[in-house]
C-alpha positions in Angstrom: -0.5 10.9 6.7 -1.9 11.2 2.9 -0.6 13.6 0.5 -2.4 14.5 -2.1 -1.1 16.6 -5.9 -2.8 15.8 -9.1 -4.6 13.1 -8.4 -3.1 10.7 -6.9 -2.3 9.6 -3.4 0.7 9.0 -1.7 1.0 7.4 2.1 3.5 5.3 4.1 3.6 2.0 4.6 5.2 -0.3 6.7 5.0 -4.1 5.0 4.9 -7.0 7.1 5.8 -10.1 4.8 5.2 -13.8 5.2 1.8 -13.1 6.6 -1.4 -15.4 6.6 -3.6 -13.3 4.8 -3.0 -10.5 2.2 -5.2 -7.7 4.6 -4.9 -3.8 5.6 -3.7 -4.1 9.5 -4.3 -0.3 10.7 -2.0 2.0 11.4 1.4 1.9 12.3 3.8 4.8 14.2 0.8 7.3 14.2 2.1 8.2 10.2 1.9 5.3 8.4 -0.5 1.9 7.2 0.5 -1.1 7.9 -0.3 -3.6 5.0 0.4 -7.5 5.7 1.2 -9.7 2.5 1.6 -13.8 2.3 4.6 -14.1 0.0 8.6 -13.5 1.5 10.8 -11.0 1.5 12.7 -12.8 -1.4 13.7 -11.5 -5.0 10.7 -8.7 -4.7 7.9 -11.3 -4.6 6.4 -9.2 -1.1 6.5 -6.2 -3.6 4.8 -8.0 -6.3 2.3 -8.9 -3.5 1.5 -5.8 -2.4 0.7 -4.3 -6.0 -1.5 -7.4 -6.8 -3.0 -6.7 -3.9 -3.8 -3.1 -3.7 -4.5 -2.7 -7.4 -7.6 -5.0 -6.5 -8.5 -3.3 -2.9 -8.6 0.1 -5.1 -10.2 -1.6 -8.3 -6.6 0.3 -10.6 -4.3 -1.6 -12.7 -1.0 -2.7 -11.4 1.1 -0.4 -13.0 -0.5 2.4 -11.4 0.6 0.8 -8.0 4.0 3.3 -7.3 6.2 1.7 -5.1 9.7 4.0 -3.2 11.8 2.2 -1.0 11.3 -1.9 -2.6 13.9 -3.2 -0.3 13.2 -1.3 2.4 9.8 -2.6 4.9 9.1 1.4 5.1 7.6 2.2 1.9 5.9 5.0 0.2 3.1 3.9 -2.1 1.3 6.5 -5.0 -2.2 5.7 -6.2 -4.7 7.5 -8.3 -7.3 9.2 -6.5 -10.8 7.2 -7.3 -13.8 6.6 -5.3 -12.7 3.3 -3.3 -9.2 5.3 -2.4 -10.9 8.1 -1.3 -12.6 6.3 1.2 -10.0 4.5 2.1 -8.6 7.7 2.7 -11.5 8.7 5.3 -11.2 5.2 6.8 -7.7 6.9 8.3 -8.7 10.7 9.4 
């Protein structure tokens, strides 16, 4: 599910938009995370939602948030590998 080359991280993700709360939600179709956001599908603003987000969860600046696939719900997200990721990473062995 996580692959792993020079220090960073990359994983699936399936984004569920117009949520209630910004949260982690598990695992979805055995190889990917499913990752709920508040804002809409609209103009990217789910996108910008899920950097915010995960650049906080992992304590990393935004622009090292790497998004694949924007309009897509299936995504492929690189971080760099530091301590809160790699336990995020053990969370989901």
């Amino acid at each position: 599910m996580f692959k792993i080359e020079n220090d960073h991280v990359s994983f699936k993700v399936k984004a569920q938009p117009s949520s209630s709360i910004n949260k982690i939600a598990g695992i979805y179709d055995e190889d990917s995370i499913k990752i709920n956001v508040k804002a809409p599908p609209v103009e990217g603003a789910a996108n910008k939602e899920l950097i915010k987000y995960l650049s906080k969860q992992f304590k990393i600046s935004k622009s090292d948030v790497s998004i694949k696939g924007e309009t897509s719900k299936r995504k492929i997200i690189t971080l760099p590998l530091n301590e809160k990721v790699k336990k995020f990473i053990e969370e989901f062995k």
